[in-house]
DRENDO-1510 file (C-alpha; in Angstrom, 1 decimal, always signed):
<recs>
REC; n; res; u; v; w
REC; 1; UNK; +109.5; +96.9; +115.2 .
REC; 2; UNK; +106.8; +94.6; +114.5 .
REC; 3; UNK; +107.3; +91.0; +114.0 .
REC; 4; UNK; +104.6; +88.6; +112.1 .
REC; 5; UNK; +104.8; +84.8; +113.0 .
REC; 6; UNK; +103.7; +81.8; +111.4 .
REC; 7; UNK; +103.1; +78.4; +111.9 .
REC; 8; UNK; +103.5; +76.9; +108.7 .
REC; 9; UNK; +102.8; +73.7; +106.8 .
REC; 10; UNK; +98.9; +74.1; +106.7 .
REC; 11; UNK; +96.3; +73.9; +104.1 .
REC; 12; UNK; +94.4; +77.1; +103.1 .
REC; 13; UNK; +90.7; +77.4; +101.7 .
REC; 14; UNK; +88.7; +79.9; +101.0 .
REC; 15; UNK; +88.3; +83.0; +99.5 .
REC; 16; UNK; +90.9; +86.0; +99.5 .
REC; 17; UNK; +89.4; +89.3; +98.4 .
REC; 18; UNK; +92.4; +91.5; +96.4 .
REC; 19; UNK; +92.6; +95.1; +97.6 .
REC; 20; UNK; +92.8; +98.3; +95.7 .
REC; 21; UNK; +96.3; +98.5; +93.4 .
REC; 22; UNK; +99.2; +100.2; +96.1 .
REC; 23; UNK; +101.1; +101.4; +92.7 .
REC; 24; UNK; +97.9; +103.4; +91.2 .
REC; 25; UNK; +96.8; +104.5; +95.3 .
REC; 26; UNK; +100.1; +105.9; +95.7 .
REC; 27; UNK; +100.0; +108.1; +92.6 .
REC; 28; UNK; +96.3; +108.9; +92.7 .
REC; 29; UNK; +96.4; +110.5; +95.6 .
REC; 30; UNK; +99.2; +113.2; +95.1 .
REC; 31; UNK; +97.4; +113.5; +91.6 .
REC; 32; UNK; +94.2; +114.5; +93.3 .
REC; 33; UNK; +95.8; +117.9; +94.3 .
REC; 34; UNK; +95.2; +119.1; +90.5 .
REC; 35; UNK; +91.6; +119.8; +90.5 .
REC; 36; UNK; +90.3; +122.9; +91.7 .
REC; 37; UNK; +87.5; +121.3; +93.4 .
REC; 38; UNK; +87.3; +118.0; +95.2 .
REC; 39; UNK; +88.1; +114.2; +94.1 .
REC; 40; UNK; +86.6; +111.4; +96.1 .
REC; 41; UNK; +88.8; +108.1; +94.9 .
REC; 42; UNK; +87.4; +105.1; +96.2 .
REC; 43; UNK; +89.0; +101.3; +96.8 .
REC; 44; UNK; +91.5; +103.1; +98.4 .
REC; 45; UNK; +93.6; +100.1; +100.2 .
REC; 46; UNK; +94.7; +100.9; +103.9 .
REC; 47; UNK; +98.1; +100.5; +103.9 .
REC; 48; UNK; +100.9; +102.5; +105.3 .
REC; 49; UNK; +101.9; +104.1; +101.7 .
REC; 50; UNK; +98.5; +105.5; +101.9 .
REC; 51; UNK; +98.9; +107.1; +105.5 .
REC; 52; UNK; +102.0; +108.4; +104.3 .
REC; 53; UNK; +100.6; +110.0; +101.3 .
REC; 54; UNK; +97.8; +111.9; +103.6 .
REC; 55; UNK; +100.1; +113.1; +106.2 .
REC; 56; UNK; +101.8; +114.7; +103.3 .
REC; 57; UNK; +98.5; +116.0; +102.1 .
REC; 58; UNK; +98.0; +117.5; +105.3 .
REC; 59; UNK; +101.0; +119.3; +105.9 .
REC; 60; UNK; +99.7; +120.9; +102.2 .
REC; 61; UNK; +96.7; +122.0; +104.3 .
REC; 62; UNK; +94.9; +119.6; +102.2 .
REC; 63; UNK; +91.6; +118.6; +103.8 .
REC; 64; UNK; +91.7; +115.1; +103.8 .
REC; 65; UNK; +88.1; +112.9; +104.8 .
REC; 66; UNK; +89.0; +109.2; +105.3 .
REC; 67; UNK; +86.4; +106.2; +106.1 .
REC; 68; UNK; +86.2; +102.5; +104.7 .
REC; 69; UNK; +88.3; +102.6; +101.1 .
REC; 70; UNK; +87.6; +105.8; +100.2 .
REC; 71; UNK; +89.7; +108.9; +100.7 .
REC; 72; UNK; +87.8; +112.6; +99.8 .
REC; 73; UNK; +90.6; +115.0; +98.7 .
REC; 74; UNK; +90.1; +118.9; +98.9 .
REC; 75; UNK; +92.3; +121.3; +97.8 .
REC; 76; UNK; +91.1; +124.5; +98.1 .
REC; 77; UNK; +93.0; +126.0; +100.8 .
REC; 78; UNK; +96.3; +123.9; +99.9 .
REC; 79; UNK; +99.1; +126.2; +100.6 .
REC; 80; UNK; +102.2; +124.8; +98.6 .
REC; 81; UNK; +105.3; +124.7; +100.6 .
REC; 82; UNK; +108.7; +122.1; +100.9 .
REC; 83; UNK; +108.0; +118.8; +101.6 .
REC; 84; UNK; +109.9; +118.0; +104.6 .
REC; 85; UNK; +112.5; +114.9; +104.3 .
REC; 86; UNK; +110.7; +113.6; +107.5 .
REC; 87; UNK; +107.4; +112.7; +104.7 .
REC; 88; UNK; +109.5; +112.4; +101.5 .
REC; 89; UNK; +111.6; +109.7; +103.1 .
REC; 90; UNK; +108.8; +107.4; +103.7 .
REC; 91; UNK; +107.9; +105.9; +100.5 .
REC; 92; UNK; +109.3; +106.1; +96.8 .
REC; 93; UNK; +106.1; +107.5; +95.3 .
REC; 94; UNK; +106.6; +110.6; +97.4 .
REC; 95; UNK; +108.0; +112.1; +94.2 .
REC; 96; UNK; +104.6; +112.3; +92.5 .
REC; 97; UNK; +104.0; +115.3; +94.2 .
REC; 98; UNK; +106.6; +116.8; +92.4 .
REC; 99; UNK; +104.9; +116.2; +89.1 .
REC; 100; UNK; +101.8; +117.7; +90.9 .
REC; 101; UNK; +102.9; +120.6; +92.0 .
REC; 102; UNK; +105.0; +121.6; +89.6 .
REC; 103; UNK; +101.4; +121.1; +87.4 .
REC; 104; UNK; +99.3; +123.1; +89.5 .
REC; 105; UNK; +101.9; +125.8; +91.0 .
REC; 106; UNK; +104.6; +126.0; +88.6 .
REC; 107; UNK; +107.0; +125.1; +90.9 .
REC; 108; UNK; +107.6; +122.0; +93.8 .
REC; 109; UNK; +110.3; +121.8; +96.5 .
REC; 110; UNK; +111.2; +118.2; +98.3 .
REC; 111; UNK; +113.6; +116.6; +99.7 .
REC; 112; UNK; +114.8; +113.1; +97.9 .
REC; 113; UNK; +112.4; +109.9; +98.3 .
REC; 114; UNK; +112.4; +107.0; +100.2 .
REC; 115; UNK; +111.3; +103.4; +99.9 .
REC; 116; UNK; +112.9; +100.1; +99.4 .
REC; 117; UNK; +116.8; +99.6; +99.2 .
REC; 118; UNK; +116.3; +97.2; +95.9 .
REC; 119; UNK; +118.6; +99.4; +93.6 .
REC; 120; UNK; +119.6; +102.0; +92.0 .
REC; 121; UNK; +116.5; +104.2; +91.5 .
REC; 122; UNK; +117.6; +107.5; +90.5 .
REC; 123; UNK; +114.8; +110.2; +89.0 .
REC; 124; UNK; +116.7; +111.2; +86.2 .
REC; 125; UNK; +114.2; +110.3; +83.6 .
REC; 126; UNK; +111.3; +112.6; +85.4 .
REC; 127; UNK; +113.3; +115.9; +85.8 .
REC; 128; UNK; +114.7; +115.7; +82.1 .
REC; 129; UNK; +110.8; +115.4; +81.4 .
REC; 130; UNK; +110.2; +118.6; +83.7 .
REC; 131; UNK; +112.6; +120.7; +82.2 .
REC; 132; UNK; +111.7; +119.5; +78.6 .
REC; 133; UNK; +108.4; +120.9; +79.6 .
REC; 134; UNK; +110.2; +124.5; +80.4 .
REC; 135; UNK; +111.3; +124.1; +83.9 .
REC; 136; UNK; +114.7; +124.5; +85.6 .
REC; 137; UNK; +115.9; +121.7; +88.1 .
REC; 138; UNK; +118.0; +122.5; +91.5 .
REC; 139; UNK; +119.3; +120.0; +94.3 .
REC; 140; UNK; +120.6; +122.0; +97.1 .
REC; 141; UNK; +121.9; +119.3; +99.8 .
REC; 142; UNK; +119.5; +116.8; +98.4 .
REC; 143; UNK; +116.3; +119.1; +98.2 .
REC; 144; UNK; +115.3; +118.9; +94.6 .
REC; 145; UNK; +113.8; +122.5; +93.8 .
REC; 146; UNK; +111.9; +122.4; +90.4 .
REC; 147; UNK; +109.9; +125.5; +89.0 .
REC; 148; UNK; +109.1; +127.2; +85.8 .
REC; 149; UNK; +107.4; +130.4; +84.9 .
REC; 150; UNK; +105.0; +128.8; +82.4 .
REC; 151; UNK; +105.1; +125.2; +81.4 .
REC; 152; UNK; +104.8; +124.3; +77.5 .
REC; 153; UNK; +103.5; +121.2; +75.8 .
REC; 154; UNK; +106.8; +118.8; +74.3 .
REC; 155; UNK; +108.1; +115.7; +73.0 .
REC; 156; UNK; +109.3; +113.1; +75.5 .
REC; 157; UNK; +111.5; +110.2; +74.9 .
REC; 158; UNK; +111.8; +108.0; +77.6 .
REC; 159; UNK; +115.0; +106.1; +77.8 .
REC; 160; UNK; +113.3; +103.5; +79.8 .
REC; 161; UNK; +110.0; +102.7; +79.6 .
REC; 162; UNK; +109.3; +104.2; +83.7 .
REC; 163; UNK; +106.2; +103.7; +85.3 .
REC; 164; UNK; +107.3; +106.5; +87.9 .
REC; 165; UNK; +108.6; +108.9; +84.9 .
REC; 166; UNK; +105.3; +108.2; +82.9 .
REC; 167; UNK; +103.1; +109.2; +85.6 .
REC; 168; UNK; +105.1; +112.0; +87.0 .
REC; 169; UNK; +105.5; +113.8; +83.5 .
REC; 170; UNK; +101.8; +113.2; +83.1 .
REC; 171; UNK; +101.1; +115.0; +86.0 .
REC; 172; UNK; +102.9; +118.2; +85.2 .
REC; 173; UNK; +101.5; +118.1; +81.4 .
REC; 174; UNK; +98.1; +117.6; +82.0 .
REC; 175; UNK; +97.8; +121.5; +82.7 .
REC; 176; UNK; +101.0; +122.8; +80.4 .
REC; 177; UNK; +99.9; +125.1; +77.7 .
REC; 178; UNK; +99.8; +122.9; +74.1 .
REC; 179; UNK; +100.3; +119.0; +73.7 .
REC; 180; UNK; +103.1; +117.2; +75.3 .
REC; 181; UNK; +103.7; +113.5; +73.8 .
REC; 182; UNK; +105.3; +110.7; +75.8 .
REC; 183; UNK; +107.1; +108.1; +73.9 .
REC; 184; UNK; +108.2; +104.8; +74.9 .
REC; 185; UNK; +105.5; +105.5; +77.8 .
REC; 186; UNK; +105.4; +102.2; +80.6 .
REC; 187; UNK; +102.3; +100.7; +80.0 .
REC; 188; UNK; +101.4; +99.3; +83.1 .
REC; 189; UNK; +97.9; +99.0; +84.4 .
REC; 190; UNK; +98.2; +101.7; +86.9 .
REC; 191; UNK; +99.1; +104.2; +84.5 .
REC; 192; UNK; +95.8; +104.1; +82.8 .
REC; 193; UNK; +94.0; +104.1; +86.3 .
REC; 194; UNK; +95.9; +107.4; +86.8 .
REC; 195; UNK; +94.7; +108.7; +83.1 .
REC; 196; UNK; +91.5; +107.9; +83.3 .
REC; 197; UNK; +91.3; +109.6; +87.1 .
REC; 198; UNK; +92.8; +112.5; +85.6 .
REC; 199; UNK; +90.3; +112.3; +82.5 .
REC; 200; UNK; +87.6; +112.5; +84.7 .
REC; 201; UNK; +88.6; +115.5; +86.1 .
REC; 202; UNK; +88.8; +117.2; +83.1 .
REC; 203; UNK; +92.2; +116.3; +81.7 .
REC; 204; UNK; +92.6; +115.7; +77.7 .
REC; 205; UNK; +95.2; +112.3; +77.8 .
REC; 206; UNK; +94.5; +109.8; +75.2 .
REC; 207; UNK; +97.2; +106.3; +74.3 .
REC; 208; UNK; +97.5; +105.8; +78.4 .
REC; 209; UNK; +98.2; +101.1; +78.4 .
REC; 210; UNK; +100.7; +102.3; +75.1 .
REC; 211; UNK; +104.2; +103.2; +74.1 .
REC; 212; UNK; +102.9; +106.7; +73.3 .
REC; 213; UNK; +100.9; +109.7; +75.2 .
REC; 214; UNK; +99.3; +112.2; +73.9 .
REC; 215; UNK; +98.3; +114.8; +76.9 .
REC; 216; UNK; +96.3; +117.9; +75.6 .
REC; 217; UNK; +97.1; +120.8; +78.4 .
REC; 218; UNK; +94.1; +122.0; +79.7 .
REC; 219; UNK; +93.3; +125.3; +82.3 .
REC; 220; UNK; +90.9; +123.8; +84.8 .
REC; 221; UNK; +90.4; +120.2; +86.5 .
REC; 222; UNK; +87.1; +119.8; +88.1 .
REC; 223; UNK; +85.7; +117.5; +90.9 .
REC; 224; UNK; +85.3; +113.7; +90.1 .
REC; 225; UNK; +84.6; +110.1; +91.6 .
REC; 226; UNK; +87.2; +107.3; +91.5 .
REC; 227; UNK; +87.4; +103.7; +91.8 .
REC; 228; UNK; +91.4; +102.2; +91.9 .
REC; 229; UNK; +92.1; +99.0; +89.9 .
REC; 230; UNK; +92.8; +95.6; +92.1 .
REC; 231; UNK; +96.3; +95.2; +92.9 .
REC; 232; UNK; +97.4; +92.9; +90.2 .
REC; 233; UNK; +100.5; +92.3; +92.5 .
REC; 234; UNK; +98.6; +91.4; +95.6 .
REC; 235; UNK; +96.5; +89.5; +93.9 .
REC; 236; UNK; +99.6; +87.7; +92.2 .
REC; 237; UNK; +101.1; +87.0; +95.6 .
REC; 238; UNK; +98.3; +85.2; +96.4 .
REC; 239; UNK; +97.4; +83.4; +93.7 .
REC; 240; UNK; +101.2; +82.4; +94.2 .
REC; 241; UNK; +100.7; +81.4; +97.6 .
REC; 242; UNK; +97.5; +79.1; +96.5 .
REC; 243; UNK; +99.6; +77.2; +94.3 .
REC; 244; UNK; +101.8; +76.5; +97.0 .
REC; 245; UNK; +99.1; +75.0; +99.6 .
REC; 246; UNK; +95.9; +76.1; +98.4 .
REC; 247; UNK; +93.0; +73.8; +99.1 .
REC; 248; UNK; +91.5; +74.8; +97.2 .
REC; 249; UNK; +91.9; +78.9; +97.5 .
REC; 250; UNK; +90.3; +81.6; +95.5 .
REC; 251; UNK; +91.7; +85.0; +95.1 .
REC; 252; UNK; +88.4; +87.1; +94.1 .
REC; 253; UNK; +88.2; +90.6; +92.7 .
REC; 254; UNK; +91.0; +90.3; +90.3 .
REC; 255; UNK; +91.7; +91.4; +86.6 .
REC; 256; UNK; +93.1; +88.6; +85.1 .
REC; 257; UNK; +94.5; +89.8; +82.1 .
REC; 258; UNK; +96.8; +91.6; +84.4 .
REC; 259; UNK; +98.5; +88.7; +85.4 .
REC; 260; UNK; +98.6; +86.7; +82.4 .
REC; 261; UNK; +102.2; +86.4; +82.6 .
REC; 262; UNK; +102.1; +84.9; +86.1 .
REC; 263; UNK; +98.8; +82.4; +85.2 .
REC; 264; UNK; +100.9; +81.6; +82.2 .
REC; 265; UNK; +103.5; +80.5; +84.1 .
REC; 266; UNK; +101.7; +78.6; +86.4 .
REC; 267; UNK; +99.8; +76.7; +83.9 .
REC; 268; UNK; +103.4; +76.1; +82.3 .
REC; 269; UNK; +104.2; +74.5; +86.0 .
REC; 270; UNK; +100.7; +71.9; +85.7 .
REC; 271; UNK; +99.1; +74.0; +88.5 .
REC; 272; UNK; +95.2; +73.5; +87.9 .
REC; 273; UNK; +93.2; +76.8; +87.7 .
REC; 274; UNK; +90.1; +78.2; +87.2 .
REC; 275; UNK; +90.5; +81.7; +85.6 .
REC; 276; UNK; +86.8; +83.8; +85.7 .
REC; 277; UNK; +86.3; +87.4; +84.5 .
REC; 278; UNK; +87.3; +88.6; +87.6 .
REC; 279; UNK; +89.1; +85.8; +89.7 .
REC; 280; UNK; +91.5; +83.3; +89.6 .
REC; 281; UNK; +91.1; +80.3; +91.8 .
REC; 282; UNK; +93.6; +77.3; +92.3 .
REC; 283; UNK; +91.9; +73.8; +92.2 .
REC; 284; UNK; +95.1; +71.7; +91.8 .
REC; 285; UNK; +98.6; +72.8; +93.5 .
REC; 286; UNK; +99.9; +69.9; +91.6 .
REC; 287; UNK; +102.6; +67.8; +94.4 .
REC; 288; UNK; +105.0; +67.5; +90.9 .
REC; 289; UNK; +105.1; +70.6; +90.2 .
REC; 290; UNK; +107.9; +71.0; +86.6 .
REC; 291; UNK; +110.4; +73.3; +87.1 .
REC; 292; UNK; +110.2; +76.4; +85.1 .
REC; 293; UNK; +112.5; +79.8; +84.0 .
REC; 294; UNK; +111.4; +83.5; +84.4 .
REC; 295; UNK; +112.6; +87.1; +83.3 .
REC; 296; UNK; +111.7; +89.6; +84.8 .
REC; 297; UNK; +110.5; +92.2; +81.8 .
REC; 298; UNK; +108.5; +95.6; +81.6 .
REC; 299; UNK; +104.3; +95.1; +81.5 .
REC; 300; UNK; +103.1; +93.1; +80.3 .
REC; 301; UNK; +105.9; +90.5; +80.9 .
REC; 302; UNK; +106.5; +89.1; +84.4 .
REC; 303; UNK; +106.7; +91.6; +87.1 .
REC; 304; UNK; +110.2; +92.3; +89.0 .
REC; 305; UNK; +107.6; +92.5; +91.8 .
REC; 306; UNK; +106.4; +88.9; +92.1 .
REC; 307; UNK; +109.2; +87.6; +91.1 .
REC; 308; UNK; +110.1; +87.2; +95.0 .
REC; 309; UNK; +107.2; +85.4; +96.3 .
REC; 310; UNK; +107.5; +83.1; +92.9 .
REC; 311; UNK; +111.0; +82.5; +93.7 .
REC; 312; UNK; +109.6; +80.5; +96.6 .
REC; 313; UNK; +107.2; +78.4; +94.4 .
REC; 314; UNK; +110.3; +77.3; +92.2 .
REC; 315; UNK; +111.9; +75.5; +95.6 .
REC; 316; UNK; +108.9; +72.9; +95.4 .
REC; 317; UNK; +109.6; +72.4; +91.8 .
REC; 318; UNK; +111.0; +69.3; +90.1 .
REC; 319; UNK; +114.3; +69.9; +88.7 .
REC; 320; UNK; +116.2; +73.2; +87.6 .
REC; 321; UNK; +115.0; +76.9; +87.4 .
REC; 322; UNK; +116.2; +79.9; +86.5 .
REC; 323; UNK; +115.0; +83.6; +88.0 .
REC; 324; UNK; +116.6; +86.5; +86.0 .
REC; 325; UNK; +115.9; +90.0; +87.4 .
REC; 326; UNK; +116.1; +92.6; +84.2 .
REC; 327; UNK; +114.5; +95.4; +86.8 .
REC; 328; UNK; +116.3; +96.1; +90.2 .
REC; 329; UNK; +120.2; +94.5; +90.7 .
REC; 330; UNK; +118.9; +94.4; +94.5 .
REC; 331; UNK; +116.3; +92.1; +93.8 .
REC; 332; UNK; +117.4; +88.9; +95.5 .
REC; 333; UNK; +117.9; +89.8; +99.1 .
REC; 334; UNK; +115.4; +87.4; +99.9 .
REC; 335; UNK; +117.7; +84.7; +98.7 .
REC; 336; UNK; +120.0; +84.3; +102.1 .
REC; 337; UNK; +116.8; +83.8; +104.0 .
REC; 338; UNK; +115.3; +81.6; +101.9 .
REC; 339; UNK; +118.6; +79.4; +102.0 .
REC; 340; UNK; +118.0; +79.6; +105.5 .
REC; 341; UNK; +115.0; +78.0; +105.5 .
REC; 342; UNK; +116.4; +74.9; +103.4 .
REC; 343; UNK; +116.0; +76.2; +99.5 .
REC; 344; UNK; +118.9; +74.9; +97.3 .
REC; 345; UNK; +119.9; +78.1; +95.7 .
REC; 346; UNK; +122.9; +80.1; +94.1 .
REC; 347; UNK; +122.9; +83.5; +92.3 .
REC; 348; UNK; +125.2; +84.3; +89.7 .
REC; 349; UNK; +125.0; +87.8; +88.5 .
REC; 350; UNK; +121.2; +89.0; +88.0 .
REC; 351; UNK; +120.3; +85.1; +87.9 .
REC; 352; UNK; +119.1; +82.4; +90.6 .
REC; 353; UNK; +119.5; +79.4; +90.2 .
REC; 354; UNK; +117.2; +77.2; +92.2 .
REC; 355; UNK; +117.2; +73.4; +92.6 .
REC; 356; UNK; +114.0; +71.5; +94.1 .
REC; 357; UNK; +111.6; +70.2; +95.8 .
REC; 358; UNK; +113.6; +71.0; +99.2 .
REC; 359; UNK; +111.3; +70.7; +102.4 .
REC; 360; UNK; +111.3; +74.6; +104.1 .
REC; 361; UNK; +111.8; +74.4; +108.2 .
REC; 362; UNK; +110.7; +77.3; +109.7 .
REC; 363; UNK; +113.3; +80.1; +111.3 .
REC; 364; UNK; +113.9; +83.8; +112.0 .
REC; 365; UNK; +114.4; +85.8; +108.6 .
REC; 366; UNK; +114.2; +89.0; +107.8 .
REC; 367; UNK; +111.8; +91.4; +105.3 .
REC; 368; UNK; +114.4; +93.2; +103.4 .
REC; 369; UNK; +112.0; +94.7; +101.7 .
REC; 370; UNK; +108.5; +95.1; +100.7 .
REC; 371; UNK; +108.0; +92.2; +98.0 .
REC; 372; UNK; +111.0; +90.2; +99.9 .
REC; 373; UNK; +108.8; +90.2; +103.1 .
REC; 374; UNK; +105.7; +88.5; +101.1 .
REC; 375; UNK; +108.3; +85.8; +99.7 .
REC; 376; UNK; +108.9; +85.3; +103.1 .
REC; 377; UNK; +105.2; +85.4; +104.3 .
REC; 378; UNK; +105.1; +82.5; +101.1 .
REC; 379; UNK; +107.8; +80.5; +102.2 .
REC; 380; UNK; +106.9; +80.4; +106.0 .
REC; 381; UNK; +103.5; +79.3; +105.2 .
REC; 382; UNK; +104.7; +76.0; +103.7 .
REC; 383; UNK; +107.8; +75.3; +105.9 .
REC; 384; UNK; +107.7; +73.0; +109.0 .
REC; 385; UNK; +107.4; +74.5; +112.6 .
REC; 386; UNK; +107.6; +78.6; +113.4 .
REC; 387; UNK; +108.7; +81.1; +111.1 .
REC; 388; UNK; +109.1; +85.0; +112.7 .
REC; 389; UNK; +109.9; +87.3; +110.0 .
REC; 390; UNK; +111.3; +90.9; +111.8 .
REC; 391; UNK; +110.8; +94.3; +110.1 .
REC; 392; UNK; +107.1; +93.3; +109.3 .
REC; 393; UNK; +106.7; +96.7; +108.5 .
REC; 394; UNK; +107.8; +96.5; +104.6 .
REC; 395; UNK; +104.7; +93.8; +104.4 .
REC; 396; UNK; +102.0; +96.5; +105.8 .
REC; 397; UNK; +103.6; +99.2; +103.6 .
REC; 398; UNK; +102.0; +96.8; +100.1 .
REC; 399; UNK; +99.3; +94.0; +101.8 .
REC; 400; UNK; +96.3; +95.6; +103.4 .
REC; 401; UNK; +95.2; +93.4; +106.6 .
REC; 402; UNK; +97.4; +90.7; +105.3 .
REC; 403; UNK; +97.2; +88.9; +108.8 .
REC; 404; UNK; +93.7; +89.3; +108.8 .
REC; 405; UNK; +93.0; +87.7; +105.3 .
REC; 406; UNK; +95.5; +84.3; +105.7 .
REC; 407; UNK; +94.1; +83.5; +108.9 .
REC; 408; UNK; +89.9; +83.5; +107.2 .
REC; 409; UNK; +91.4; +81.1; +104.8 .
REC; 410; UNK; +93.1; +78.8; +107.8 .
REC; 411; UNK; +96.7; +80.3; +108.2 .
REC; 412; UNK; +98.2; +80.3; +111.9 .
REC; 413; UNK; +100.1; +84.0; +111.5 .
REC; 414; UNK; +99.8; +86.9; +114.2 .
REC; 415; UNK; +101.3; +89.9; +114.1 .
REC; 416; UNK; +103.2; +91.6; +117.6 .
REC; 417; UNK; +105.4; +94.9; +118.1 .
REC; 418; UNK; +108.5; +94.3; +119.9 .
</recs>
């Protein structure tokens, strides 16, 4: 198990430079298998989700070249076989190769994915968009065994706007004979980094960032060059973190528009910032900071994944907030170890309530989960004495070289295996 520690209560400065998007890397790659030739996708963020991704692509017989943020995908010899719960179980967005697959072979075999215990998170929504498309769905001792003898364009309707369902259905439309429409499509960043990947390959997808797709099926995806978005998340988490001791810190290589809601918010709190084309930095983490309410909504409302690490902002707020989480009902595990640490906080349904400023003092939590584990990076580096948070490996599965990047801005934090 590995363990990160941190002695909090210091200022940072500096510059942190954002990463390549986890939730567009982890869909880009399965996606890559569709070509015919070779896909070179670059920014690539080296994160566990990503190693996981390419042992999968391995046991494909997928050639796989890896150096510095870049990832060259061949698919020539890929043999297509079951996926192995030993891979699947890894990470969520092993299900994108199901979407792939099923695209390029007519037919996918894997066992149920993994990934963070934050809630219900069935896949219903993807294999009623498979077998609108023409295939036929089996789960035999949770091995889900999809396959069609020809897949045919058709009209979607997505109960929920899913990013995962979006993508997936994309996937296995982008070479389905005729024109297959999405509606009530997710409209998250990430998707449109995944349209425009599979564009340049060859694919015919137009109304990717809206509520409708339009995917024109096409016979043959050829080789193409990549670059994945910033990680509008990370770079959330960050920014986050500067307003909490930032001295001033800049978080560089960012789109801002992606996190409009969260600068919004911020702004609403008197934080001072400076927002350029392409980075955000904090210049004022204001001591009175004004208490504030958030909800977690769809893109491009406030994400259900910083609304952990922000949670930790609103415990050095003046006054009363209010956190409710639309997304995930497992959302607040965070919220014991937070408590632990000193925050004045109660939850009430799929609402926290959270009275501040309360001083943080440092103790041994826990990283529930991926997101949870950065609220607790967040909250350790402003609370008195030694934080250790245990199962550090939900952090490294979303934060490339997250050690590495906190201590070049003045953080104390190592990491250890125990």
């Amino acid at each position: 198990m590995k363990v990160i520690e941190i002695e909090g209560n210091r200022k940072l400065e500096g510059t942190i430079r954002i990463s390549g998007a986890k939730n567009a890397t982890v869909a880009l790659i399965p996606a890559a298998i569709l070509t015919d030739e070779e896909a070179t996708i670059c920014n690539v963020p080296e994160i566990t989700d990503t190693d996981a991704l390419c042992d999968i692509l391995k046991e494909l017989n997928v050639k796989v070249n890896r150096s510095t943020e870049s990832v060259v995908i061949n698919p020539r010899e890929m043999i297509n076989k079951e996926i192995e719960e030993q891979f699947s179980k890894k990470l969520r967005a092993s299900y994108y190769f199901m979407g792939a697959l099923l695209g390029k072979y007519k037919k996918a075999e894997m066992y149920f994915p993994g990934g963070c215990s934050i809630g219900a998170r069935p896949i219903d929504l993807h294999l009623k968009g498979f077998e609108a498309l023409g295939a036929t769905v089996r789960n035999e001792n949770n091995k889900y065994i999809v396959e069609a003898k020809e897949l045919k364009g058709a009209n979607i309707y997505l109960d929920i706007a899913s990013v995962g369902a979006t993508i997936n259905i994309m996937l296995a439309a982008v070479k389905a004979k005729g024109t297959t429409i999405i509606d009530n499509a997710a409209k998250e960043p990430e998707i449109v980094n995944v349209a425009t990947f599979l564009n340049n390959m060859g694919a015919n997808i137009t109304g990717a960032g809206t509520s409708t797709i339009k995917i024109k099926g096409v016979e043959h995806l050829h080789q193409c060059f990549h670059e994945v978005i910033p990680d509008r998340i990370e770079a959330g988490t960050y920014i986050i973190i500067g307003a909490l001791c930032g001295h001033p810190l800049k978080v560089d290589n960012v789109i801002p528009e992606h996190v409009d809601s969260l600068l919004s918010k911020l702004e609403e709190m008197r934080i001072g910032l400076e927002i350029g084309a392409d980075y955000v930095t904090i210049i004022d983490n204001n001591e009175k900071l004004v208490a504030t309410n958030i909800k977690t909504a769809v893109y491009p409302g406030f994400p259900t994944d910083l609304q952990q690490p922000f949670t930790v902002l609103l415990t050095q707020a003046n006054g009363k907030s209010k956190v409710t989480e639309t997304i995930w009902e497992n959302r607040f595990m965070h919220i014991p170890y937070l408590k632990a640490l000193g925050a004045n906080i109660e939850v009430k349904n799929q609402t926290a309530t959270i009275i501040g400023p309360t001083p943080l003092k440092g103790e041994e939590v826990i990283a529930t989960d991926l997101r949870a584990g950065a609220a607790m990076v967040a909250a350790a580096l402003i609370a008195e004495g030694k934080t250790t948070i245990t199962n550090a490996e939900h952090i490294l599965r979303g934060y490339e070289q997250i050690v590495e990047k906190l201590t070049a801005v003045g953080a104390k934090i190592t990491i250890k295996e125990i």
